[in-house]
C-alpha positions in Angstrom: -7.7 -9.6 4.9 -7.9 -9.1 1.5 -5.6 -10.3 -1.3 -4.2 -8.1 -4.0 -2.5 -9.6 -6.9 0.2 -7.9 -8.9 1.6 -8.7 -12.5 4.8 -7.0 -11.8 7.4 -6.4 -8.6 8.2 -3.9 -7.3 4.9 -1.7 -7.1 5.5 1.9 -5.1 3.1 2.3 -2.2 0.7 4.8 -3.1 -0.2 3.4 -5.9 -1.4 -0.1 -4.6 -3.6 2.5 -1.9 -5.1 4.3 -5.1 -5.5 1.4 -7.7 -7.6 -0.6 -4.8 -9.8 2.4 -4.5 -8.9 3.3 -0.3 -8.1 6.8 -1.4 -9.4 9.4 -3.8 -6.4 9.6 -5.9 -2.4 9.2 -6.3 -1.8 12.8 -4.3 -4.0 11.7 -1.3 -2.3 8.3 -0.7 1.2 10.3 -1.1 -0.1 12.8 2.0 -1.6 9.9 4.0 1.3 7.7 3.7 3.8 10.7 4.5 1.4 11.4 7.5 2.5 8.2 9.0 -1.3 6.7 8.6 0.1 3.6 6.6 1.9 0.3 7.9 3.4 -2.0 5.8 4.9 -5.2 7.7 4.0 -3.9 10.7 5.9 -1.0 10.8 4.8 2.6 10.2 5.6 3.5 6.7 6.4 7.4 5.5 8.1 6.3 2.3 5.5 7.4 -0.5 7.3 5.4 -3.1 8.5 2.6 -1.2 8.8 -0.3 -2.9 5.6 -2.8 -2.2 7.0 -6.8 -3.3 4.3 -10.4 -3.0 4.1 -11.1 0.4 4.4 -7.7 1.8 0.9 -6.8 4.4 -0.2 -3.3 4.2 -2.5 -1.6 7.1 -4.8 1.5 6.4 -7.7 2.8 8.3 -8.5 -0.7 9.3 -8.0 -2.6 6.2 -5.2 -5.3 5.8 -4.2 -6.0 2.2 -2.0 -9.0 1.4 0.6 -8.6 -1.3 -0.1 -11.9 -4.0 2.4 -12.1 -7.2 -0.5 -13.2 -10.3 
């Protein structure tokens, strides 16, 4: 699992994918995540701007990302 920290709550969902470099850019995390191919919590997550807040888990291809307030 690996720990990302954020300065700042909330922080929408495709842009955590982008900014920790498991996509190519902001447009391919917004068709990934509306594809259904992201979890956050556990549950299957279609909302491209949902609202990501410290202690949130996000799931994609494999990689589990922990949501850490700086």
């Amino acid at each position: 699992m690996k720990i990302v920290e954020i300065d700042r709550e909330p922080v929408e969902l495709y842009k955590i994918l982008k900014f920790e470099g498991l996509v190519g850019s902001g447009g391919e995390a917004k068709l990934l995540v509306g594809d259904g191919q992201v979890s956050v919590n556990g549950q299957v997550e279609t909302r491209r701007r949902k609202k990501i807040v410290a202690g949130d888990v996000i799931e994609f291809r494999g990689e589990t990302l922990q949501i850490k307030r700086l």
